[in-house]
Structures are given as structure tokens and as C-alpha cells.
N, C-alpha and C positions, 0 to 999 in steps of 0.2 A: 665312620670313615677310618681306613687304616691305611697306612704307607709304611714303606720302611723311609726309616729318618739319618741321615748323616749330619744333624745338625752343628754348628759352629761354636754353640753354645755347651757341648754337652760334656765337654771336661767342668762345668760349673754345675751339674746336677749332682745331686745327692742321692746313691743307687741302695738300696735295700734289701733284701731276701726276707721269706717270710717266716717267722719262727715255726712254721708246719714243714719249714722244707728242707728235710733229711733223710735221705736214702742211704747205702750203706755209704757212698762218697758225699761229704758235706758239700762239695762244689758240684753238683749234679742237679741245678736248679736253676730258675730264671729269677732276674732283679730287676725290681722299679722303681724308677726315679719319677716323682712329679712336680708336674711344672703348671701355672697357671692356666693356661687352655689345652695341654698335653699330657698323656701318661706315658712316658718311654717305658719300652722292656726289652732285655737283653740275656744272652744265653751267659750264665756265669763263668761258664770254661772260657770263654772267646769272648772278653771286654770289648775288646777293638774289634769285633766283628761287626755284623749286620744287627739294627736296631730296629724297632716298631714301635711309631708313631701313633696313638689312638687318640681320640675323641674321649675326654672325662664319660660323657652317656657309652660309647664304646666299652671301654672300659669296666663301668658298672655293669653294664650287660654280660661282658662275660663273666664276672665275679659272680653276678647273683647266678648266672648258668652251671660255674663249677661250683657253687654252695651246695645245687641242687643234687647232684650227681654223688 
């Protein structure tokens, strides 16, 4: 399942980037914050932008997909 998420809680999330992600501009990446049954991800230019709401198995699905590639 995926949505985008406006959740109420999400000034309480702890956001991430991942140490692979640097292009010539260090802010040219997405961040993730996890939460108990959700993975938020967000576009790191635009915090207070639009967010995606996945499924933990969502999730792992697309990781092991961009592992593979």
C-alpha cells in the first residue's frame, strides 16, 4: 500500500538520509523516518512538502528492487 501521508504526528518523526546519498548537491535526496507500522519518505529540498506513507513489506520491496539495479 502507498499514500501520500499528511500525518499529525509527523513533526515527532526522526527523518534520515542515507549515507550513499550525494550527488554534487548534498540536499538532492529523499529522507526516511520510521515509525511502527509506516516508513514515511520525503523529498529533502521541500520538508513541508508532500510525503509517502508505505507499508514496512512496501517498503522492503522497493529496497531489495533498488539493491538489485
Amino acid at each position: 500500500m502507498i499514500r501520500t501521508s499528511r500525518t499529525r504526528y509527523a513533526s515527532a518523526l526522526t527523518w534520515f538520509k542515507s549515507s550513499y546519498s550525494s550527488s554534487g548537491d548534498g540536499n538532492d535526496c529523499v529522507e526516511v523516518a520510521m515509525a511502527p507500522a509506516t516508513v514515511h519518505v520525503r523529498d529533502s529540498k521541500n520538508t513541508r512538502g508532500p510525503r509517502l506513507a508505505l507499508t514496512p513489506a512496501a517498503w522492503a520491496d522497493f529496497v531489495a528492487f533498488t539493491g538489485r539495479n
